[in-house]
Every structure is written in structure tokens, then in C-alpha cells.
C-alpha positions in Angstrom: 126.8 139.8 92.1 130.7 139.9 92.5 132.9 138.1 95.0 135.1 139.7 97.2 136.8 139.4 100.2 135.2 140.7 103.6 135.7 144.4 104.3 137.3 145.9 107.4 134.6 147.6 107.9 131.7 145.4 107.1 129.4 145.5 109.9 127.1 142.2 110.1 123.6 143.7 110.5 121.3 140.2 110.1 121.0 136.7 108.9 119.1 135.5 105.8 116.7 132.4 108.0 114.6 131.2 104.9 113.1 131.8 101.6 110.2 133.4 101.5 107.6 132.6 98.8 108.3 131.3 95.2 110.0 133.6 92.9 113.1 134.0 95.2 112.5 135.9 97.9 114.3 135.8 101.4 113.2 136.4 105.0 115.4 138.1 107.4 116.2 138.3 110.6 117.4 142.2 111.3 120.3 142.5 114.0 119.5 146.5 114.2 117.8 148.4 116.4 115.5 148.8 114.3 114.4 146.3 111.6 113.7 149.1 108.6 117.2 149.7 109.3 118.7 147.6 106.1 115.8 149.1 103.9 118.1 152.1 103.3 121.1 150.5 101.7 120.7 149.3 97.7 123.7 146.4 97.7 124.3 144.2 100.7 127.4 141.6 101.8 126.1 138.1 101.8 127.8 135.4 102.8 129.9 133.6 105.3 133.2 133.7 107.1 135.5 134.4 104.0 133.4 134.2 101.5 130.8 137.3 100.7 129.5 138.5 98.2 127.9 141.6 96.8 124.3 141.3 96.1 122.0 144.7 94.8 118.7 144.6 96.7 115.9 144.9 93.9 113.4 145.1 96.4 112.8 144.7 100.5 110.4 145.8 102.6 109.3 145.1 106.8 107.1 142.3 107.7 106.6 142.7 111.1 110.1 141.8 112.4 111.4 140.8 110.0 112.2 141.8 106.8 111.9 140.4 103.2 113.6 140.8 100.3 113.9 140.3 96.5 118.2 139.8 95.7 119.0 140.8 91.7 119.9 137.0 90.4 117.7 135.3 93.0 114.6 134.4 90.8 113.1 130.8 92.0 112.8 129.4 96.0 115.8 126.5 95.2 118.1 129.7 94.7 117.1 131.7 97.4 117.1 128.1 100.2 120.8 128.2 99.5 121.2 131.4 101.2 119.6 130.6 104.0 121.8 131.0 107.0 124.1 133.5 105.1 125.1 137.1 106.8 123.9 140.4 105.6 126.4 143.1 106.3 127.1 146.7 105.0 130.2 148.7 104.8 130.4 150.8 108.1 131.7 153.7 105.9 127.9 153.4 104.3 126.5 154.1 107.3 124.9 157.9 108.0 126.6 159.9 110.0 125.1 159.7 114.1 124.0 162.6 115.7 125.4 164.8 118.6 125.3 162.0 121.1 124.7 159.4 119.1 127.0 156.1 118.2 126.7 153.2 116.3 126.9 149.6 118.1 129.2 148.9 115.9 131.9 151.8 116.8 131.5 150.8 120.2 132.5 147.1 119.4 136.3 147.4 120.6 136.5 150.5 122.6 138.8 150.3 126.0 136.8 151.1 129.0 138.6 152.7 131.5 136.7 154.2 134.9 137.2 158.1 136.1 140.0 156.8 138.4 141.7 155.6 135.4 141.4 152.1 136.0 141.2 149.9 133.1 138.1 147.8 132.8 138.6 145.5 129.4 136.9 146.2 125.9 133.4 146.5 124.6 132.3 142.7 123.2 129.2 143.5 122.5 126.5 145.8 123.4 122.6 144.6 123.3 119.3 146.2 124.5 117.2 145.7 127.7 114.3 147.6 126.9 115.3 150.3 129.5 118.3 151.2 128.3 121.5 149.6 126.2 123.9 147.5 127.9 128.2 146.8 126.9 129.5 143.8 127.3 133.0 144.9 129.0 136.0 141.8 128.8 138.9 142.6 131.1 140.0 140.1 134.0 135.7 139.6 134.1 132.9 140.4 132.3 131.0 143.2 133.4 127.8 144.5 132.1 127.5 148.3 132.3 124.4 150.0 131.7 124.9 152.8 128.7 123.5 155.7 130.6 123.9 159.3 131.1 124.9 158.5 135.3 127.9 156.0 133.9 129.1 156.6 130.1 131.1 159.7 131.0 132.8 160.1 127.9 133.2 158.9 124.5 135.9 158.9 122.9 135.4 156.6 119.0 138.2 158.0 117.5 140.4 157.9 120.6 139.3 154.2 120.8 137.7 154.6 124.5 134.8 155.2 126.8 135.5 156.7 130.5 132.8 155.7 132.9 131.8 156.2 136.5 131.7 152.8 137.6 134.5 151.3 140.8 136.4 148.1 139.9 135.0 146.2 142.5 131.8 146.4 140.9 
């Protein structure tokens, strides 16, 4: 374990909501798509606001939605309570590279959002799934909720720091 200050980059990707067993254990609650998602990353950000620090994962594994996990240093359930409530996050810069096609929530997080007339729409907030399909959070003069599908994400631009869509301002 070694403090540090939070990362730019450090993408929040769940929340430590108990301890789980006796010999220090934690339970979490994944904020990815899917849940096996932090099983493929050996150190973690834990912490708060201000105040992380770097913990190596000796051990983690799904149950059911969740996922538990065994922190190097964390050896009895009084140590691992205290964490409860703390953030798990990982360096975005960690993260695989996405497919053809693909993006992270987390790049999207910030983009401009500007329709094909050139109209600007606000900035992704936050993007969260339906079940049929993801949805962005758009903040401008309103909030607007914009389905991320093939019909209406027109282009996207990450690097250019925006996402044209097909979608009137008076919707």
C-alpha cells in the first residue's frame, strides 16, 4: 500500500459495501458493464475524495454480482469494515485498448455533443444502460437523454473531444 494523490485519469469503477467473511475480505459493488471487469487489473485506487491509495489485489473473484476480494495488508474483518464505503478505481491509461467501434464510458464522460446541423447540445454527464441499448446524459441549457445507437451517434470523435448526432434541438 502507498498513498498518493488521485490520478487524472483514474476512472472510478465500484464501491467497496462490506467485508466479506473473517480473514479480510471485501465485497464489491462493480460499476462496469460487466462485473468480471476489475478481475483483470492486479493493483486498485482505494479510497475517497483526496485521499487514495494503492492497494495490490491478492486475490478476487465474481460472486454473482458482485465481486469479492482479498487486498495485500487486509488480513482480519476489523481491517477490511474500515474500507467499507471506499472507491475502487483504475488508471484509464490501464485500460485495454477498445475495438473498432468500441468506447469506454469513461472517454465519453465529457465529450461536446453537437447535432448534424451543428447545433451544440451540452456535454456527456454520464452514460448508463437500459437493457436495450446505452443511454448519455447530455447537460446543455437541459438535460437530454440520447439513446447511443447506430440511427443517432453519428460520429465519434474521443480525441477531438466530441460526438455529432442526428437528433433536432427541439427534442
Amino acid at each position: 500500500m502507498s498513498k498518493k494523490p488521485l490520478p487524472e485519469r483514474l476512472v472510478v469503477m465500484g464501491r467497496i459495501v462490506a467485508p466479506y467473511g473473517i480473514k479480510g475480505w471485501v465485497k464489491i459493488q462493480p460499476f462496469t458493464q460487466q462485473p468480471r471487469g476489475l478481475l483483470d487489473y492486479p493493483e486498485w485506487q482505494v479510497g475517497r475524495e483526496g485521499d487514495w491509495q494503492t492497494w495490490v489485489v491478492e486475490t478476487a473473484r465474481l460472486h454473482g454480482n458482485t465481486v469479492t476480494a482479498k487486498l495485500q495488508g487486509i488480513d482480519d474483518r476489523d481491517q477490511a469494515a474500515v474500507l467499507r464505503g471506499m472507491r475502487i478505481a483504475v488508471s484509464r491509461d490501464d485500460f485495454p485498448e477498445p475495438g473498432s467501434g468500441e468506447y469506454y464510458w469513461a472517454d465519453l464522460v465529457g465529450l461536446e455533443v453537437v447535432n448534424e446541423a451543428g447545433v451544440a447540445l451540452g456535454r456527456v454527464t454520464e452514460v448508463f444502460e437500459t437493457g436495450a441499448n446505452d443511454v448519455l446524459v447530455v447537460a446543455g441549457e437541459r438535460e437530454r437523454l440520447l439513446p447511443f445507437i447506430g440511427p443517432v451517434i453519428r460520429q465519434v470523435d474521443v480525441a477531438g473531444g466530441r460526438i455529432v448526432v442526428d437528433w433536432d434541438a427541439d427534442y
